[in-house]
N, C-alpha and C positions, 0 to 999 in steps of 0.2 A: 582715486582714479581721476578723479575732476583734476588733482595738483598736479599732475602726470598731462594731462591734455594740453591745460593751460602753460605749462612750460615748453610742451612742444611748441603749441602757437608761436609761443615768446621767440623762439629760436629761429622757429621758420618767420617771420617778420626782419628779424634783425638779418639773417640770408638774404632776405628779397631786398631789403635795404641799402645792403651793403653790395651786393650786384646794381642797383639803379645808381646808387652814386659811383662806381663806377665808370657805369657806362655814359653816367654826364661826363665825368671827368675827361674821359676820351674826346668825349663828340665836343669838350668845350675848347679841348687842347688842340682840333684837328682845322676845327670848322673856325672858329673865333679867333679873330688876328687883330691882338691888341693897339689902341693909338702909337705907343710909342716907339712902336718896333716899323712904321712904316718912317717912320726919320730915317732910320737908318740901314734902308732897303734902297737896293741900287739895282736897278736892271741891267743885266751882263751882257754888250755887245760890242763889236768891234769896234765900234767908232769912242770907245772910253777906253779900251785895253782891250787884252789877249791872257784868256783865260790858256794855262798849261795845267794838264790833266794827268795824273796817274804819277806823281813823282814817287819813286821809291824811296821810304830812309831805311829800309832794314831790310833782311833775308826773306821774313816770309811775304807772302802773298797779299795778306791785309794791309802790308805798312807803306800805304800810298798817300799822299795828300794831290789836293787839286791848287792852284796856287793863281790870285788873280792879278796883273801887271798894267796897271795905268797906261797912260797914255802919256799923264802929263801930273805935274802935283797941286794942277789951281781945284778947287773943290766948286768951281761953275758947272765942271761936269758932269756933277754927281748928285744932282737935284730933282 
């Protein structure tokens, strides 16, 4: 009976485990925005380019891209 409990435990640990990592996992991918990805983050506004929205390449309904057009090709403006 004892080996029967104790393996329950074991189970239910490894469950509560593998739900908390998880949920770190989310909160670290959602919340935490790594050094080197702010290099290469650009704030989108008119005075760099003209963002065009919803291009269709296919028949259905999902196959849209959004597509973003400078202004100019010096990279001063994108700092």
């Amino acid at each position: 009976m004892k080996e029967k409990k104790g393996k329950g435990m074991f189970i239910f640990i490894c469950i509560l485990v593998f739900i908390f990592s998880f949920i770190i996992g989310i909160v670290s991918k959602t919340a935490i925005k790594p050094d080197w990805s702010k290099k290469y983050t650009v704030e989108w506004n008119g005075k760099k380019g003209t963002l065009v929205s919803d291009i269709s390449y296919g028949d259905k309904e999902s196959n849209k891209f959004d597509l973003y057009l400078p202004k100019d090709n010096s990279k001063e403006n994108y700092g």
